[in-house]
PyMOL Python script that loads the backbone (N, CA, C, O; Angstrom):
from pymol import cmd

cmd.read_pdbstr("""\
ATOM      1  N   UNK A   1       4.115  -0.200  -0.543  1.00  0.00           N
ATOM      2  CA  UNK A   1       3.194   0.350   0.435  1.00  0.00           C
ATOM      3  C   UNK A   1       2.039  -0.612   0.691  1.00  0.00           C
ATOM      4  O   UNK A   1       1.571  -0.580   1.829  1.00  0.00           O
ATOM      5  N   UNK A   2       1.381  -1.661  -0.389  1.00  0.00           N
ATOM      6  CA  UNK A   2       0.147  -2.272  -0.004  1.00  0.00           C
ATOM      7  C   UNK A   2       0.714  -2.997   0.767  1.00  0.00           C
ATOM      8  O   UNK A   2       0.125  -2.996   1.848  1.00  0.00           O
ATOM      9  N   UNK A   3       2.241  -4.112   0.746  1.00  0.00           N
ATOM     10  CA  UNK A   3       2.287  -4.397   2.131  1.00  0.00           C
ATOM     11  C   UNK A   3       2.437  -4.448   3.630  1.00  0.00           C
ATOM     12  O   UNK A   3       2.723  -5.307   4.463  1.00  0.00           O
ATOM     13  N   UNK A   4       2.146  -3.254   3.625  1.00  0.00           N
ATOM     14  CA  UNK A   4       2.336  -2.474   5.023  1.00  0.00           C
ATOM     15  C   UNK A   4       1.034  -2.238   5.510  1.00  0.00           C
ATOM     16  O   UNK A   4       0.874  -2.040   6.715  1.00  0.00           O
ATOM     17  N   UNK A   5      -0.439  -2.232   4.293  1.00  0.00           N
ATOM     18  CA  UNK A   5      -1.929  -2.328   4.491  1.00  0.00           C
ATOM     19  C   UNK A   5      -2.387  -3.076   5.521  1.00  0.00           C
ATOM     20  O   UNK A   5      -1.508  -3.833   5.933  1.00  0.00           O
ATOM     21  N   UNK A   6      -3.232  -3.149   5.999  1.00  0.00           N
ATOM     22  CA  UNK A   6      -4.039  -3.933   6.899  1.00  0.00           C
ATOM     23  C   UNK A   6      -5.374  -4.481   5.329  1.00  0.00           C
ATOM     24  O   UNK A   6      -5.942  -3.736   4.530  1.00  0.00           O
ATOM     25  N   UNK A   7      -5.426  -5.735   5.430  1.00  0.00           N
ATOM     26  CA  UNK A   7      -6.515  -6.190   4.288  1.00  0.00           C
ATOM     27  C   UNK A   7      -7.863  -5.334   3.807  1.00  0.00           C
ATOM     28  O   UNK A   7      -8.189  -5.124   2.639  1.00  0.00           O
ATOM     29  N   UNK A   8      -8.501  -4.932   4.904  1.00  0.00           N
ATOM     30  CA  UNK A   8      -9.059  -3.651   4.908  1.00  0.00           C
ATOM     31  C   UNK A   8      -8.801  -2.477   4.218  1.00  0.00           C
ATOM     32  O   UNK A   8      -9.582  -2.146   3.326  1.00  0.00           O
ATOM     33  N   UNK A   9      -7.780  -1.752   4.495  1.00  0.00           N
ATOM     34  CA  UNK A   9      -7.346  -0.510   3.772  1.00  0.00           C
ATOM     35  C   UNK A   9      -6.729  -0.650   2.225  1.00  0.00           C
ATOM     36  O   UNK A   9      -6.691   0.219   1.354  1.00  0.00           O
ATOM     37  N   UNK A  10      -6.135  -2.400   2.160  1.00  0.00           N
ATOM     38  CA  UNK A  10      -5.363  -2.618   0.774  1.00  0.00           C
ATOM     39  C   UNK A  10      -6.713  -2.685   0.149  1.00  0.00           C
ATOM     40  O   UNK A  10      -6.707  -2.296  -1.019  1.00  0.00           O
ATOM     41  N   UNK A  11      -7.917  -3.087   0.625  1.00  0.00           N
ATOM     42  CA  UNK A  11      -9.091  -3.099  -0.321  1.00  0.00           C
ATOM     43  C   UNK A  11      -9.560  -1.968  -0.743  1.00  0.00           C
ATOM     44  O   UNK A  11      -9.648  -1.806  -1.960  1.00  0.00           O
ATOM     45  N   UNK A  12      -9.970  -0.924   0.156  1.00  0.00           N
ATOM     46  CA  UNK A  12     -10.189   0.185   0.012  1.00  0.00           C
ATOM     47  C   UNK A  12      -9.497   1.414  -0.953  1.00  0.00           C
ATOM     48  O   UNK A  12      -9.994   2.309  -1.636  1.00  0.00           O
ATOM     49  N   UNK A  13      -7.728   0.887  -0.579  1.00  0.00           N
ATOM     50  CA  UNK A  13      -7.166   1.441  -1.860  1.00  0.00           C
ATOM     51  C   UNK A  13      -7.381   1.059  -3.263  1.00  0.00           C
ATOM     52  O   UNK A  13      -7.437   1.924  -4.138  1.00  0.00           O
ATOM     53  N   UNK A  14      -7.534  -0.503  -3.587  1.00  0.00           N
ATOM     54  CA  UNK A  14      -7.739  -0.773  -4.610  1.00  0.00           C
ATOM     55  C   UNK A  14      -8.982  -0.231  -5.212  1.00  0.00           C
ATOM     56  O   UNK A  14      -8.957   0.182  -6.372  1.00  0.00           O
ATOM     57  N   UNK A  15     -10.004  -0.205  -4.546  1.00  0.00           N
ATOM     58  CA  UNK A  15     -11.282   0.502  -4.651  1.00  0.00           C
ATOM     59  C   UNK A  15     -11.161   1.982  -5.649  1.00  0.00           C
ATOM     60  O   UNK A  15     -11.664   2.288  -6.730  1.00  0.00           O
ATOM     61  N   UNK A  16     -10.079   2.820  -4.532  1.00  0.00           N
ATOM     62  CA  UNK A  16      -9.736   4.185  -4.815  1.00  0.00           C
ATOM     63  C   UNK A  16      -8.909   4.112  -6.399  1.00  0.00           C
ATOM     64  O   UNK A  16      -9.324   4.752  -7.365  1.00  0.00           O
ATOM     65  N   UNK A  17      -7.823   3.319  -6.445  1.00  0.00           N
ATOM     66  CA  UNK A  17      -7.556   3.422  -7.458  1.00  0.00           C
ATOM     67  C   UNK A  17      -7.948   2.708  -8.610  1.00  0.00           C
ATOM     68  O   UNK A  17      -7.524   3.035  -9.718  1.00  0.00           O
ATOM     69  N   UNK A  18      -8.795   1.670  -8.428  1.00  0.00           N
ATOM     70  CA  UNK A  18      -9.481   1.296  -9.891  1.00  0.00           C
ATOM     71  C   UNK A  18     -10.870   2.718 -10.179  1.00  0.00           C
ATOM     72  O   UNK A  18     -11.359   2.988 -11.276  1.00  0.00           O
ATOM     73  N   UNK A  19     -11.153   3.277  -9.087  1.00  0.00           N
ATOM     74  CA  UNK A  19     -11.852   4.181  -9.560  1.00  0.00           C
ATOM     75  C   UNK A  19     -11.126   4.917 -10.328  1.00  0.00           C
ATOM     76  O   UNK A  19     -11.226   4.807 -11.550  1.00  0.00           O
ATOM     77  N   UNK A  20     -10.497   5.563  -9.905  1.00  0.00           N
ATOM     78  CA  UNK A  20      -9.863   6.959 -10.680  1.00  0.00           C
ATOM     79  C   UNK A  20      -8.644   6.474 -11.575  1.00  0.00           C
ATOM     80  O   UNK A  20      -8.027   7.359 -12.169  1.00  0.00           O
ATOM     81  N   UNK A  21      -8.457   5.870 -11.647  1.00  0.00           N
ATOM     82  CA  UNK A  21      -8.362   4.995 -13.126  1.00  0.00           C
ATOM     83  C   UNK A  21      -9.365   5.119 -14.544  1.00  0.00           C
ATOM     84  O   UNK A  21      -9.192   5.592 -15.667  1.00  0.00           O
ATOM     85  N   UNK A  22     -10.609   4.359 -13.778  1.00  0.00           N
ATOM     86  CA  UNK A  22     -11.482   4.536 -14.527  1.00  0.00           C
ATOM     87  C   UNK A  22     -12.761   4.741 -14.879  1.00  0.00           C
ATOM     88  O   UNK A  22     -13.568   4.171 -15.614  1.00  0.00           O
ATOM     89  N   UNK A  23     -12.761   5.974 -13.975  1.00  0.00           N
ATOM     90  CA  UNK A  23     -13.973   6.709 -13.273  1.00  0.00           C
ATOM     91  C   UNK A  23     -15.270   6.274 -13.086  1.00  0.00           C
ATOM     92  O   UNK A  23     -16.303   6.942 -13.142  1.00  0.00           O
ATOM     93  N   UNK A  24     -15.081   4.704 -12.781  1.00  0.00           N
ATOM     94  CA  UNK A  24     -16.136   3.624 -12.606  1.00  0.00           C
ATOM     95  C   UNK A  24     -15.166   2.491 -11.704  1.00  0.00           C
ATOM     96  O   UNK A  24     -13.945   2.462 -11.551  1.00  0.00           O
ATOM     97  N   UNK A  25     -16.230   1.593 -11.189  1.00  0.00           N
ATOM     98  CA  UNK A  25     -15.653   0.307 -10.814  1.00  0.00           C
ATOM     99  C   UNK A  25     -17.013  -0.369 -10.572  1.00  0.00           C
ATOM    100  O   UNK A  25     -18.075   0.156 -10.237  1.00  0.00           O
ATOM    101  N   UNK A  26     -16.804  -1.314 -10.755  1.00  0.00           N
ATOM    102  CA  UNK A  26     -17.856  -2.124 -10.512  1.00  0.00           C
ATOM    103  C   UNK A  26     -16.937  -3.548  -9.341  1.00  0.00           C
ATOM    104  O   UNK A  26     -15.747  -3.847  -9.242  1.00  0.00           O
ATOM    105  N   UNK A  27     -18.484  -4.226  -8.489  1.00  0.00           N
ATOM    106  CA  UNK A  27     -17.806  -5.304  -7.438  1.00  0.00           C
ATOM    107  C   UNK A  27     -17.740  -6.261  -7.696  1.00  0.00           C
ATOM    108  O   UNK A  27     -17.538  -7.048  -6.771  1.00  0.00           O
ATOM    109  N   UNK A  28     -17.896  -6.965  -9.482  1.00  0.00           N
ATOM    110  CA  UNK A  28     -17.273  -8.134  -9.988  1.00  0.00           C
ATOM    111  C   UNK A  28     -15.899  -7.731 -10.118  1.00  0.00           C
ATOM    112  O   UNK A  28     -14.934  -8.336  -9.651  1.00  0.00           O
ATOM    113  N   UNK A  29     -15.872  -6.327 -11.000  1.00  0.00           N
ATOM    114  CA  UNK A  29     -14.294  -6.440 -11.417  1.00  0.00           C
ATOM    115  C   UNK A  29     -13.445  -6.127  -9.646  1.00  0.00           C
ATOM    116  O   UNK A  29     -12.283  -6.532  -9.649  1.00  0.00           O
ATOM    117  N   UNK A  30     -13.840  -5.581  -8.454  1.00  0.00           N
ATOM    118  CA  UNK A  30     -12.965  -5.184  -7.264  1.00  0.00           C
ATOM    119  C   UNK A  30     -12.809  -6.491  -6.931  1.00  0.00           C
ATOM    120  O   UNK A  30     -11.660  -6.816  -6.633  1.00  0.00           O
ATOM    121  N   UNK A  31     -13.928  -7.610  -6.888  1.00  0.00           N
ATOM    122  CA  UNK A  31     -13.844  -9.402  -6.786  1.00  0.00           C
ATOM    123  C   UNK A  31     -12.506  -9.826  -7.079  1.00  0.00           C
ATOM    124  O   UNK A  31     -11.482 -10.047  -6.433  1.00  0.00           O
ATOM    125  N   UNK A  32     -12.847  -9.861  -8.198  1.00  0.00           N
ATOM    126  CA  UNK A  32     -11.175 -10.173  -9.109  1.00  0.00           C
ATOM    127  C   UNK A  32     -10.334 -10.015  -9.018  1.00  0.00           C
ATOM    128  O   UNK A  32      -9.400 -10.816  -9.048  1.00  0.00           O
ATOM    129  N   UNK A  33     -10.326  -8.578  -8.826  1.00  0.00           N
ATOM    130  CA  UNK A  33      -8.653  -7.955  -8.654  1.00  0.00           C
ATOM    131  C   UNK A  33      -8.179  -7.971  -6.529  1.00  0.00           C
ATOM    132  O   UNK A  33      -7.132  -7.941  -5.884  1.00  0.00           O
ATOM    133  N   UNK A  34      -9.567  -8.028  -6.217  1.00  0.00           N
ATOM    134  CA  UNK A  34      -8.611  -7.867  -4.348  1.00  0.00           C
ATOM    135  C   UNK A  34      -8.900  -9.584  -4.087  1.00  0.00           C
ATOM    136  O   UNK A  34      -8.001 -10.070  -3.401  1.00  0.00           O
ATOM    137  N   UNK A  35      -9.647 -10.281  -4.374  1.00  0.00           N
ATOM    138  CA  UNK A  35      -9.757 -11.718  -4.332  1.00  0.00           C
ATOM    139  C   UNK A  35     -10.903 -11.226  -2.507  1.00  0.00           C
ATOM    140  O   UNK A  35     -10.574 -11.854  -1.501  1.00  0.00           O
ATOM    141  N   UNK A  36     -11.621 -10.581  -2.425  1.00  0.00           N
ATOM    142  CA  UNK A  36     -12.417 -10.470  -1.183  1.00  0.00           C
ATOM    143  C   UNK A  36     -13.743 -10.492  -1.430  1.00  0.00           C
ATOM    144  O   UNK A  36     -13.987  -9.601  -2.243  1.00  0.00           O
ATOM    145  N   UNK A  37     -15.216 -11.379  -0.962  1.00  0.00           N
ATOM    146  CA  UNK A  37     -16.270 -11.740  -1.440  1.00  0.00           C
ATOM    147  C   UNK A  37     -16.885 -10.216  -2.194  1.00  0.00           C
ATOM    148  O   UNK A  37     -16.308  -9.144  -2.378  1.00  0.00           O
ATOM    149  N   UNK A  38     -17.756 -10.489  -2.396  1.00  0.00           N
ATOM    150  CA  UNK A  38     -19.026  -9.368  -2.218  1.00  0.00           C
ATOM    151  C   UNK A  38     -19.207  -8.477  -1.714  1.00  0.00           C
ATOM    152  O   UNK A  38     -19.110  -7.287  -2.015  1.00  0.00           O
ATOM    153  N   UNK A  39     -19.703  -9.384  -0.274  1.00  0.00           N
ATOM    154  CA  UNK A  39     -19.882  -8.706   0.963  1.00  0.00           C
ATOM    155  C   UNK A  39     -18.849  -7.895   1.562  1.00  0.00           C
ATOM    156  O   UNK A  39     -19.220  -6.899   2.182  1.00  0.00           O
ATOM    157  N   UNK A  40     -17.534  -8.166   1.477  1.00  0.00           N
ATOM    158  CA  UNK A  40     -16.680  -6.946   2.185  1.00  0.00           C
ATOM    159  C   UNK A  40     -16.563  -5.852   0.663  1.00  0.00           C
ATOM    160  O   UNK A  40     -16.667  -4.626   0.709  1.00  0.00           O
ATOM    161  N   UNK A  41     -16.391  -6.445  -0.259  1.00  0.00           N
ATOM    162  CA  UNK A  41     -16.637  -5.210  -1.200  1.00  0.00           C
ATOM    163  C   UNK A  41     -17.110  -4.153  -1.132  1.00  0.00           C
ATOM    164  O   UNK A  41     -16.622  -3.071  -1.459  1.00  0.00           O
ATOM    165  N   UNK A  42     -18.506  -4.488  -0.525  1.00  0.00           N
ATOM    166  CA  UNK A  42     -19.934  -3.538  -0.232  1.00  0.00           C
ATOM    167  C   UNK A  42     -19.708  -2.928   0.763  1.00  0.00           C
ATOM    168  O   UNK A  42     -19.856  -1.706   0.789  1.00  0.00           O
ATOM    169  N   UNK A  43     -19.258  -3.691   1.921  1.00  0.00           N
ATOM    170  CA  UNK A  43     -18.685  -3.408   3.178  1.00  0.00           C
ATOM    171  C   UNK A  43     -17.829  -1.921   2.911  1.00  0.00           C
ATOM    172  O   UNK A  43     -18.335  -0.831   3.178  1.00  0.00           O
ATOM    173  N   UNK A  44     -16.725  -2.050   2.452  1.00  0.00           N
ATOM    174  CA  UNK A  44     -15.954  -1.395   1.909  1.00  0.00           C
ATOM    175  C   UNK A  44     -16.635  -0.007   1.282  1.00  0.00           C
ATOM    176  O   UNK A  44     -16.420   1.165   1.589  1.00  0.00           O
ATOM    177  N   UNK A  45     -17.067  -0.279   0.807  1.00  0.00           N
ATOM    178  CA  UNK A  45     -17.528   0.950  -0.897  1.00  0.00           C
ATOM    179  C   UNK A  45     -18.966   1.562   0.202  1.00  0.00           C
ATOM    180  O   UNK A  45     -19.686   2.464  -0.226  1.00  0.00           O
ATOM    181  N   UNK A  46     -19.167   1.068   1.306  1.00  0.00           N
ATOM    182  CA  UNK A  46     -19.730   2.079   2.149  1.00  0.00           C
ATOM    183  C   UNK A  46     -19.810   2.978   3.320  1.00  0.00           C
ATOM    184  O   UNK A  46     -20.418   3.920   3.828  1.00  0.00           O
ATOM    185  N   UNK A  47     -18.225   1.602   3.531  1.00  0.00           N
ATOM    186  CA  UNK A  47     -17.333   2.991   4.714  1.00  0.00           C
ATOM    187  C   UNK A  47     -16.238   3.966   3.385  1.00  0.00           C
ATOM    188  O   UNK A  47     -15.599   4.909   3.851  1.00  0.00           O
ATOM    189  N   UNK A  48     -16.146   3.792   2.417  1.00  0.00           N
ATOM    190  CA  UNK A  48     -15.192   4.915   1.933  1.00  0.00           C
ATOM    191  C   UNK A  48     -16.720   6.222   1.232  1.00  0.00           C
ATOM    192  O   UNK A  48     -16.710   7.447   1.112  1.00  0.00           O
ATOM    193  N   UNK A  49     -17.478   5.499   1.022  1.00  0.00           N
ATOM    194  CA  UNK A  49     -18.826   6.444   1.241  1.00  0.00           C
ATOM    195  C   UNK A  49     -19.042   7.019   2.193  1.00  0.00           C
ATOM    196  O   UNK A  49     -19.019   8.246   2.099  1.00  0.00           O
ATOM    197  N   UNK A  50     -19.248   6.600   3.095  1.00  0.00           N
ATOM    198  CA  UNK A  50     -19.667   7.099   4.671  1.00  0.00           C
ATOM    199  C   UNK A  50     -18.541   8.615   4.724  1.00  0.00           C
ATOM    200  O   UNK A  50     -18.831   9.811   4.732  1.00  0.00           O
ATOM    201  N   UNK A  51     -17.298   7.956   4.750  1.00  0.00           N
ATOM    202  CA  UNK A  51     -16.408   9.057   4.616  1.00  0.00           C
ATOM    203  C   UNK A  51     -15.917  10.248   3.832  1.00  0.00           C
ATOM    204  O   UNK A  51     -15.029  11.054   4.110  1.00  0.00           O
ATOM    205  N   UNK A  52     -17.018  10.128   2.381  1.00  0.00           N
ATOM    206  CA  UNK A  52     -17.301  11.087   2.099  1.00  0.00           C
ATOM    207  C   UNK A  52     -16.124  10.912   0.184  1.00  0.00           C
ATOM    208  O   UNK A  52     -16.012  11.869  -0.582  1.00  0.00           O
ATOM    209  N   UNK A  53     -15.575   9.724  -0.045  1.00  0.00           N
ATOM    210  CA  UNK A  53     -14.959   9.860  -0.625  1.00  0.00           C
ATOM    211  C   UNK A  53     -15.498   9.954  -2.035  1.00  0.00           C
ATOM    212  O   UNK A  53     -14.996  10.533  -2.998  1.00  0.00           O
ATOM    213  N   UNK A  54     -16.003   9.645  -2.002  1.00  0.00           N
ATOM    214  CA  UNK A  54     -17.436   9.452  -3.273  1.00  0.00           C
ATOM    215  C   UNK A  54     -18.719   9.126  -3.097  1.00  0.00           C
ATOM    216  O   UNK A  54     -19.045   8.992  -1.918  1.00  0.00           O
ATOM    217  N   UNK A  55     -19.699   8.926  -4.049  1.00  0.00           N
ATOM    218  CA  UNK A  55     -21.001   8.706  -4.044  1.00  0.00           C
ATOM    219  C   UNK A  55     -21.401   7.675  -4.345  1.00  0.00           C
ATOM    220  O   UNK A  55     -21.046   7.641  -5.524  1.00  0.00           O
ATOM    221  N   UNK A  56     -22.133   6.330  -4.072  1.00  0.00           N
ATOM    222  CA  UNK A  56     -22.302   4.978  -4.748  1.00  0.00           C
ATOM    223  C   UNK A  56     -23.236   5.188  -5.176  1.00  0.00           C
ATOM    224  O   UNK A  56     -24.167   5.532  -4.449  1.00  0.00           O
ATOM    225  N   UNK A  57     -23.402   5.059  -6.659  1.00  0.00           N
ATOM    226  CA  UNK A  57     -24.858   4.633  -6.999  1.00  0.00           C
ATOM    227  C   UNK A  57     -25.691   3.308  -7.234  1.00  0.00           C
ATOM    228  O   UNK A  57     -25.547   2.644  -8.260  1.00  0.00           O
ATOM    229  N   UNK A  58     -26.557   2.968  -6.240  1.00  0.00           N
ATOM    230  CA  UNK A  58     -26.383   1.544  -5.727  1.00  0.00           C
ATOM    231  C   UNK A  58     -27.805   1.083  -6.577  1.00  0.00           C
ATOM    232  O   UNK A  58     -28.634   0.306  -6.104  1.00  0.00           O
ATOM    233  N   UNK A  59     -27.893   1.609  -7.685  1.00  0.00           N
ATOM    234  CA  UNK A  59     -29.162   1.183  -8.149  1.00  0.00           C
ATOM    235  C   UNK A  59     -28.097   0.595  -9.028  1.00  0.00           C
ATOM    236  O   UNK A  59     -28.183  -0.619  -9.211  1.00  0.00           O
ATOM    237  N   UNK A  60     -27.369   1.068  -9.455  1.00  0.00           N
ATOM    238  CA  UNK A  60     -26.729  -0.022 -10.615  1.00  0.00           C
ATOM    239  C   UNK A  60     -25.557  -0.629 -10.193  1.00  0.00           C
ATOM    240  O   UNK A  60     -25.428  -0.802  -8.981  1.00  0.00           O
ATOM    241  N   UNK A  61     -24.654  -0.996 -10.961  1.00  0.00           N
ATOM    242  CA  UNK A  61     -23.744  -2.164 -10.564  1.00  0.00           C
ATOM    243  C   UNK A  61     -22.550  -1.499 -10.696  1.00  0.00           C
ATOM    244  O   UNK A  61     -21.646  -2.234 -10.298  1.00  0.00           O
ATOM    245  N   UNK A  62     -22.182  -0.544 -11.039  1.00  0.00           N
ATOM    246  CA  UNK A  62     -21.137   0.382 -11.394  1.00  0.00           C
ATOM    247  C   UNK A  62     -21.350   1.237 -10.201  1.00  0.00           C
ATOM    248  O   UNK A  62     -22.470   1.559  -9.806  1.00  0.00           O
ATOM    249  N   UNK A  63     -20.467   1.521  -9.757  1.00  0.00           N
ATOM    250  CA  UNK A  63     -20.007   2.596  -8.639  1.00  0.00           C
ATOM    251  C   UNK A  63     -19.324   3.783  -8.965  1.00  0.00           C
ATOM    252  O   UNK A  63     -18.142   3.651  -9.285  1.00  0.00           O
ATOM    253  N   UNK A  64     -19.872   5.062  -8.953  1.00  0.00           N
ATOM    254  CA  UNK A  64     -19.116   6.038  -9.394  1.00  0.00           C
ATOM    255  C   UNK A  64     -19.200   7.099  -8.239  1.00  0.00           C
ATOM    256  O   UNK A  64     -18.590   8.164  -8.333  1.00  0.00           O
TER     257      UNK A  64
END
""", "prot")
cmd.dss("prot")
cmd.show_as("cartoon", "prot")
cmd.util.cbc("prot")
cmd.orient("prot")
């Protein structure tokens, strides 16, 4: 199925499932594992926010 993703959404899934995996993620370890800067990380982790999928807590570095 991720290759049928648009780079966008394969990020976003990875997002989804390193969360609930492990009911954290942080955007060194999403770095690593999707190979996409920072900036779309953030990008990312605030349109799946926007949409209501979770809550970022952006004071720290962990996203839950």
């Amino acid at each position: 199925m991720k290759a049928i993703l648009s780079k966008k959404h394969y990020i976003q899934l990875i997002i989804l499932e390193t969360y609930l995996a492990n009911g954290q993620v942080t955007v060194q370890q999403l770095e690593e594992t999707t190979q996409a800067t920072k900036q779309t990380i953030l990008k990312q982790l605030n349109e799946l926010e926007n949409r209501g999928f979770f809550q970022v807590e952006k004071k720290k570095i962990i996203y839950c």
